[in-house]
Each structure stands twice: as structure tokens, then as C-alpha cells.
C-alpha positions in Angstrom: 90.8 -131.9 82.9 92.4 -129.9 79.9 93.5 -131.9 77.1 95.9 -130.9 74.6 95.8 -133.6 71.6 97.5 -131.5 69.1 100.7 -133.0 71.1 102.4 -136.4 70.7 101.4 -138.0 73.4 98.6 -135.8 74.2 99.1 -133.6 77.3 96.8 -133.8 80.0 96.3 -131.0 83.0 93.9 -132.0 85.3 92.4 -131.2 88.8 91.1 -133.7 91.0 89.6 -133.9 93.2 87.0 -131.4 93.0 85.3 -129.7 96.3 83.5 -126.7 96.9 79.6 -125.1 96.1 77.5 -123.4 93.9 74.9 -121.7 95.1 71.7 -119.7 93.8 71.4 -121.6 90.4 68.6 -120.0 88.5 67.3 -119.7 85.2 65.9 -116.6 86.3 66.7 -113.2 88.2 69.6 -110.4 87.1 72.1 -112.4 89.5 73.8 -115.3 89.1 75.5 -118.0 91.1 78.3 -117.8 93.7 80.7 -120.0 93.2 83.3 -121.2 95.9 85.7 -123.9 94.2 89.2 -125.7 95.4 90.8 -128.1 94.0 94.5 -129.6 93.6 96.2 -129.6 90.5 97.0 -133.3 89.7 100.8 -132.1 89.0 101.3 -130.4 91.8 99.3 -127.2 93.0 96.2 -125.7 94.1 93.3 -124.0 93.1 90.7 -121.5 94.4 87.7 -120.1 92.3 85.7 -118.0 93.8 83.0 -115.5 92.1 79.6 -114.9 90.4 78.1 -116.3 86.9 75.1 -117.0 84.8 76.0 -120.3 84.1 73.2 -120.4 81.2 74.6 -117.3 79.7 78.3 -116.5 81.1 78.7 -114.1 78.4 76.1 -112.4 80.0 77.5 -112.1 83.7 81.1 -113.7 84.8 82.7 -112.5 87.7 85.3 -114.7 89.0 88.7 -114.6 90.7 90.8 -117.5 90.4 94.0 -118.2 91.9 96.4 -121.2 91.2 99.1 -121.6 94.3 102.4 -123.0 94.2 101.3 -124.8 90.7 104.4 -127.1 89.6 105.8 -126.4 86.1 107.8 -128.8 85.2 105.2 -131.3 84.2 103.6 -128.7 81.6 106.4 -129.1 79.8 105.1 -130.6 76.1 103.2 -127.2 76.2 105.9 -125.3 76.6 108.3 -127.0 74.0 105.3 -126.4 71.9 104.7 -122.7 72.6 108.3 -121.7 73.1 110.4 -124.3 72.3 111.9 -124.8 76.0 111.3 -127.3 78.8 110.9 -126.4 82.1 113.4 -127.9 84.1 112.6 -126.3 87.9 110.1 -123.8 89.1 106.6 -123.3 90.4 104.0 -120.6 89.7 101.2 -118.9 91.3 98.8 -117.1 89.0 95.8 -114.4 89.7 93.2 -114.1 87.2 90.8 -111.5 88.5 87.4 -111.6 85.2 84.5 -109.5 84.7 82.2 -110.1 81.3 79.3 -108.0 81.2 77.1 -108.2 78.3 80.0 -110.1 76.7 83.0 -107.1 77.2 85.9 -108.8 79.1 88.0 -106.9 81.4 91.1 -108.8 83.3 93.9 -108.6 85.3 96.5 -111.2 85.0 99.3 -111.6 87.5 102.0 -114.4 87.1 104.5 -114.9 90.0 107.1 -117.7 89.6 109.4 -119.1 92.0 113.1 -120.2 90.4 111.7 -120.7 86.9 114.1 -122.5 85.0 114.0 -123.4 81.2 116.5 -126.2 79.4 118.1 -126.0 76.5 116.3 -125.3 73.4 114.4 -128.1 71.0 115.6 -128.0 67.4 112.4 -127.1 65.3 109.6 -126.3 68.4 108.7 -122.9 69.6 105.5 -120.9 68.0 107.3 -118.1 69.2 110.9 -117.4 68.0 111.9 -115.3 71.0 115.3 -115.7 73.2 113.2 -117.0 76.3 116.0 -117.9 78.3 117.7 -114.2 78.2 114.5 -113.0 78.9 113.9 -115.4 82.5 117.5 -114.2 83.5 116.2 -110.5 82.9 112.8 -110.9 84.8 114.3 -113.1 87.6 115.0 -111.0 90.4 117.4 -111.2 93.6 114.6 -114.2 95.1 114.1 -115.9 92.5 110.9 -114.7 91.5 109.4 -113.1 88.0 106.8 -110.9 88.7 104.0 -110.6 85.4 101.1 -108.1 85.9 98.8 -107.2 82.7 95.5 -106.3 81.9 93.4 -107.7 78.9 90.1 -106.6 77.1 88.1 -107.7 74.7 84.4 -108.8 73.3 84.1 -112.3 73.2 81.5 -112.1 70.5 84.0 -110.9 68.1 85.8 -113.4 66.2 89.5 -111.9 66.2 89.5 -112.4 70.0 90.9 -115.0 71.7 91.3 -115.3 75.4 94.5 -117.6 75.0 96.1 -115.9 72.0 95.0 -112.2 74.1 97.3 -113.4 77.2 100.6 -114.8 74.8 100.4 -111.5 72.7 100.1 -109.5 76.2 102.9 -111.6 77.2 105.0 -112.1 73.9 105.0 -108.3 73.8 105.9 -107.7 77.3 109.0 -110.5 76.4 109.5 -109.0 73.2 110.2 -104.8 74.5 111.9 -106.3 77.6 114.8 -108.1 75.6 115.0 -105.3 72.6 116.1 -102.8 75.6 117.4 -104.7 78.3 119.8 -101.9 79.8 116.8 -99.4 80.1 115.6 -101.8 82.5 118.9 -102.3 84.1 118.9 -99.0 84.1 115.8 -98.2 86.3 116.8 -101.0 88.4 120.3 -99.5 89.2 118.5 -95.8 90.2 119.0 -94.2 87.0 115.9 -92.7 84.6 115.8 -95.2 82.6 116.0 -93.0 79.6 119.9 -93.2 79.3 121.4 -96.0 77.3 123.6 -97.9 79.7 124.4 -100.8 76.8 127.6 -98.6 75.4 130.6 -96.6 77.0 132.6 -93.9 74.8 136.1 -93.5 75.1 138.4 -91.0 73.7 140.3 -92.2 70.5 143.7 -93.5 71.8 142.8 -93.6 75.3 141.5 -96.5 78.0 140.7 -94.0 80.3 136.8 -93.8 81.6 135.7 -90.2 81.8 133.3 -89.5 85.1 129.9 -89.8 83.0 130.9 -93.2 81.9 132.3 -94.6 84.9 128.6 -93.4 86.9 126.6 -95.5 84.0 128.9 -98.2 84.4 128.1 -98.4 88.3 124.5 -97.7 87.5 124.3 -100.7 85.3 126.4 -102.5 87.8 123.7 -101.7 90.7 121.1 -102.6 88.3 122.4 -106.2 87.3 123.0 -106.5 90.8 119.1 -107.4 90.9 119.1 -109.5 88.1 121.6 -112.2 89.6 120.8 -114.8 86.3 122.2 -112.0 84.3 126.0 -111.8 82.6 127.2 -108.7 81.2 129.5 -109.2 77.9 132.3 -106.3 77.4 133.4 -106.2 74.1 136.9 -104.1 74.1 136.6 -102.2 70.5 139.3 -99.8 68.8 138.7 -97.8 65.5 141.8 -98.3 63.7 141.9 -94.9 62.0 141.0 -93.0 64.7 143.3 -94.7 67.0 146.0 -94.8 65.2 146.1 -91.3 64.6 145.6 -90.8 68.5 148.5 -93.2 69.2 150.7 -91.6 66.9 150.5 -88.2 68.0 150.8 -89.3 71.5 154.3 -91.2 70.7 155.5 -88.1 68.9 154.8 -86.2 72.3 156.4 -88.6 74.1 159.6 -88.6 71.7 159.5 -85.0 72.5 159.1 -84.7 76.2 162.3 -87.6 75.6 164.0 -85.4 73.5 163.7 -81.6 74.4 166.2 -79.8 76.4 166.1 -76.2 78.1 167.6 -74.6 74.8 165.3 -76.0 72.4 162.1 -74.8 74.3 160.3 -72.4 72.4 157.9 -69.5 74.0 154.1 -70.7 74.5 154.9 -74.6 75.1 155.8 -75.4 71.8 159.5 -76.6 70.6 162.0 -74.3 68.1 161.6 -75.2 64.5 165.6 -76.2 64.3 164.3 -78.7 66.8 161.6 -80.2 64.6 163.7 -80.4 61.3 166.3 -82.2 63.3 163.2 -84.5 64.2 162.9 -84.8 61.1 166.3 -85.5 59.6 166.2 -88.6 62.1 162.3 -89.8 61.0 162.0 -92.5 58.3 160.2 -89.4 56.1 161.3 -89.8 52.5 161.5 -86.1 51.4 164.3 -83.7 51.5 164.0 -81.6 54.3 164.7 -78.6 51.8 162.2 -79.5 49.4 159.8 -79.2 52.2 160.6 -75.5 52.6 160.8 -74.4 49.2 157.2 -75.7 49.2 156.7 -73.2 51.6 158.3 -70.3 50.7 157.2 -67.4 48.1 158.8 -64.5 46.5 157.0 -62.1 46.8 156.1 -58.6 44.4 159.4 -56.7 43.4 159.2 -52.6 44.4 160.1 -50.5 41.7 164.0 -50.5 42.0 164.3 -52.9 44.8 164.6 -57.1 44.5 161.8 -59.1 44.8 162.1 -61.1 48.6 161.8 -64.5 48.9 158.8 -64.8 51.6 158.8 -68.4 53.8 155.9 -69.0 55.8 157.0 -70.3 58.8 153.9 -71.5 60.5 152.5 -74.0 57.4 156.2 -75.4 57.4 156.4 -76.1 60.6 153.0 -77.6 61.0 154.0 -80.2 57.9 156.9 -80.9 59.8 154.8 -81.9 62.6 152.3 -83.7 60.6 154.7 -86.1 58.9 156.6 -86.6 62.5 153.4 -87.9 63.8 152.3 -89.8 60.6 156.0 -91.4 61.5 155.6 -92.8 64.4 155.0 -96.8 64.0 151.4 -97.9 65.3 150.9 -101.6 64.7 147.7 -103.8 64.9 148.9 -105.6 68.2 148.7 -102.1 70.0 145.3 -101.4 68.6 144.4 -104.6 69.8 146.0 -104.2 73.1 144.3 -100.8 73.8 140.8 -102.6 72.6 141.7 -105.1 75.3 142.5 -102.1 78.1 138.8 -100.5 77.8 137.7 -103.5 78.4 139.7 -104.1 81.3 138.7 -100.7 82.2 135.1 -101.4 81.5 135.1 -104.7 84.5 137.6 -102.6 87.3 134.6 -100.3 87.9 131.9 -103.4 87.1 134.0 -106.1 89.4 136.6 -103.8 91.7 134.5 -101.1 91.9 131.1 -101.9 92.4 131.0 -105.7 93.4 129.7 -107.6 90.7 131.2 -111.4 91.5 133.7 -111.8 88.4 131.7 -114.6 86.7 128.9 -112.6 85.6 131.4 -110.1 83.6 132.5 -111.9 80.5 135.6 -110.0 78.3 135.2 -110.8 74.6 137.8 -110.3 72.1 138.6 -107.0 71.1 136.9 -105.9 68.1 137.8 -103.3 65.1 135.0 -100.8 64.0 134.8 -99.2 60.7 136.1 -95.2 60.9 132.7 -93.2 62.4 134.8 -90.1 61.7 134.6 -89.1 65.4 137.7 -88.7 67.6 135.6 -91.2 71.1 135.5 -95.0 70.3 132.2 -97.0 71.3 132.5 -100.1 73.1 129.6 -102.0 72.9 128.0 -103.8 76.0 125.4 -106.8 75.8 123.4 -109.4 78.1 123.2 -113.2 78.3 121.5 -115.8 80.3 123.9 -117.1 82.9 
């Protein structure tokens, strides 16, 4: 039996009863005894040992295998409040411990397989580790049911720093700990890609809602990947960039007010439209400045030839191009259509999770639409995260 009395009540984990045989005690002789062991875990369970030791010196020789079988975890949950601050509600476990000490130098292989592990809510003011547990069960769980843990551990037992307990919890907060800091590099390798491509964003064009091809394939990557991880939810945040967007929007309205606007005759040669068309654009805009001022600002006279009058030079091209900047900077873009194109991408962003690729709806959750401070770029990043279901 394994006490714990550093917990109120004291937890208890025992096995009983005991059968099995040990044979080839000796206090002499480079060998040492075989063991064969079975017993049932009071809780729910069973056990097999079976191996070699010097049970007067074990740091000496200890060769053992020992595997726990369908091992019930609810009842070990005061340790796990404890440890992580979460009961376990459902779920069994079978563990593999495969350990060799020779001349005290531990080497082991540790394999954990659990079978619809499920952990409650989280105690106020318990956990040794502060680690988001539960988002990290919904990212090991796979399409079974099962979590699948396999890690070695070393160490000398003579030296004072090493622990056998606190050697497996590192080996295991660490695995935990670089599982939930990149969660979509898993999902990632999961859903056939490298793994090597960040599948937690997707980019889109400043004022557009349209997915390119690259991000529509990551998006069904991802999808295929959280396909395996059923516990999982994907979060879509919808995101616009107000300056970026804006600017976007605006010059799109202003080619829409042309394409409106433009007949045959006021066409100009190379796709563009006749400058009497754009100052009479501009007569009609909200712009405050006289239209003439505008092209005074624009026009130069030029170096008078002996005998001849100076010319009065306008610069067509940087008058026209003002015109065109303050007809865009005209056009109204308010707050509820940035909103309403952070809203699309995200729409966009579940059609190829959910109508495309088959994700059940409930595991895509849309968040608000969020504004981002100007990156200076003209593509808008729309972030992506995971949560336990």
C-alpha cells in the first residue's frame, strides 16, 4: 500500500491481494532474484511485475518490467487535485514501466495509455503545476479515446538532484508544456502536412474576405488534423485592421462609383478614365478645395526664351493622381463595415472548416470580430486558437 499523508484525508493506493514468487534469493552470486508478481489494484486494476533484482542491493542490479492494466482513475483523485489541480471524473489507464539500474544508472521507458480520460473542473488554489490540463487531454485524446504517452528517463540514483517521481512529472510536464505552446504544429502533422507550417493564423488581403488557395489548403489541413482530435474546438477570431481596410474599402467604392458612372465617351486609352471625368467626380465629392486651386498647385511656368513669353507648364499626371487620391479618401467607410468584413473572414474561415471539409459545426466557435493596430502591410491576420470541448 502507498500512502500519501501530505493530503487531508490521507490517500491511500493499495494492492491486495498479493500472489506470485520469488525465486533464487541469495546474498551471494552476480545474479539476482526473478521475480513474477500479480496483484489487483484495490481501486480497480491489475498488476504484473515481472523481472530480476538484488533485493540486498537493488541499486546494484534492478531489472523489472511492470505493467498496470485497465487501472481505474477516478479514485486517485486527491493526487491529482494535488498535482494538477483537476479531478478525474472518467477514465482508466494502463501503464508500462520497462527499468534497468546497473551499478546505480537508471535507464527507463515509460508508456502511459488511457482510455476516455476525463478531468472536472478546476479547484480554486490546488495544482503544483499551473498548466491548462484540460486543453492539453482534448489535444492528446485521439479519435478512440485514448492518449498515448511514451518517454524515456535516466538518471543515477546516488545523486541527490534525482528523483524518480519528480524525473517522470518533468518528462511529462515538458511533454504537456511544448504540446499546448504549439498546438497547430501538431494539428498540423496530424492533418498530413510538415508540421513546420503554422496553421494557427490565415492572411487575407486588406479589404477583402476572400481566401487565397494557400490559405484555404492549411485551413483543410488543420481541418483533417482536428478531425483526429475530436475533444478539440477551433476558435475563429474574424479581425480587420482599420487603416488598412479602410483604405482597401475606399478605393474599391471609388471603383465601383466608376464602373457606375463611366460611359463610352469618357473612357480613356489604357483602362483608365479622361481627366474631365475625374474633376467632374470631383465637383460632386464632399472635397473641400476648389477644384482650380488644385491645379494651380500643379502647374509651373516655366523659363522665358529670349524674346518669347514664359509658358505656363501643368503637370497633368500629379493632378490627376490628387484628384484620385482625395476621390478615394471620399468615399465613407464606417466602423460597422469594418466590422462586418471582420465578421466575413470569419465566415470564410468555417465554409472551408465546416462546408468544406466536414468538421460538425459545434467544434468551430466564431468570436467577435476584433480590430488590430496598423502592421503597415496591405493582408490582415486572423488569428486561430484551441479549447477543450
Amino acid at each position: 500500500a502507498y500512502t500519501d499523508r501530505t493530503l487531508t484525508p490521507p490517500f491511500t493506493l493499495a494492492l491486495e491481494p498479493v500472489d506470485g514468487t520469488i525465486r533464487g534469493i541469495s546474498s551471494e552470486g552476480a545474479g539476482g532474484a526473478q521475480l513474477e508478481i500479480e496483484a489487483p489494484v484495490r481501486s480497480g486494476g491489475l498488476m504484473d511485475l515481472e523481472g530480476e533484482m538484488d533485493l540486498s542491493d537493488p541499486k546494484r542490479l534492478t531489472d523489472l518490467s511492470i505493467d498496470l492494466r485497465q487501472t481505474v482513475l477516478p479514485p486517485i483523485s486527491p493526487m491529482s487535485v494535488r498535482y494538477i489541480g483537476h479531478p478525474i471524473v472518467e477514465g482508466t489507464v494502463d501503464i508500462g514501466l520497462r527499468y534497468e539500474i546497473t551499478s546505480s544508472e537508471l535507464v527507463g521507458g515509460n508508456r502511459f495509455v488511457t482510455d476516455r480520460l476525463a478531468l472536472g473542473d478546476k479547484v480554486e488554489g490546488e495544482g503544483m503545476v499551473n498548466l491548462p490540463f484540460k486543453l492539453g487531454v482534448s489535444l492528446l485524446t485521439d479519435k478512440e479515446g485514448h492518449i498515448t504517452l511514451e518517454f524515456p528517463i535516466e538518471g543515477n540514483l546516488d545523486d541527490p538532484a534525482f528523483g524518480l517521481g519528480n524525473a517522470i512529472g518533468s518528462a511529462a510536464q515538458e511533454i504537456m508544456g511544448e504540446l499546448i505552446k504549439s498546438p497547430f504544429r501538431l494539428l498540423g502533422k496530424l492533418g498530413g502536412g510538415s508540421g513546420d507550417e503554422d496553421l494557427g493564423f490565415v492572411e487575407f488581403k486588406a479589404g477583402s474576405a476572400e481566401l487565397g488557395t494557400t490559405a484555404a489548403d492549411k485551413l483543410r489541413t488543420l481541418a483533417a488534423g482536428a478531425d483526429e482530435r475530436p475533444e478539440l474546438v477551433l476558435q475563429v477570431e474574424g479581425a480587420f485592421e482599420p487603416e488598412a481596410d479602410t483604405q482597401a474599402l475606399q478605393e474599391a467604392a471609388f471603383e465601383a462609383l466608376i464602373a457606375e458612372r463611366q460611359t463610352g465617351g469618357e473612357e480613356a486609352t489604357g483602362g483608365g478614365v479622361s481627366l474631365q471625368f475625374l474633376e467632374e467626380l470631383y465637383r460632386e465629392s464632399s472635397a473641400t478645395e476648389d477644384l482650380e486651386v488644385v491645379r494651380a498647385r500643379h502647374t509651373k511656368v516655366g523659363e522665358a526664351v529670349e524674346g518669347e513669353t514664359a509658358e505656363a507648364v501643368f503637370d497633368e499626371t500629379a493632378y490627376s493622381r490628387e484628384l484620385t487620391a482625395a476621390l478615394v479618401a471620399a468615399q465613407v467607410v464606417d466602423e460597422a463595415q469594418l466590422r462586418e468584413l471582420g465578421a466575413s473572414r470569419s465566415e470564410a474561415i468555417r465554409g472551408v472548416l465546416v462546408d468544406q471539409s466536414g468538421l460538425a459545426g459545434t467544434r468551430v466557435r466564431v468570436l467577435e470580430p476584433v480590430a488590430l493596430e496598423p502592421s503597415g502591410e496591405r493582408w490582415v491576420r486572423c488569428e486561430l486558437d484551441v479549447a477543450a470541448e
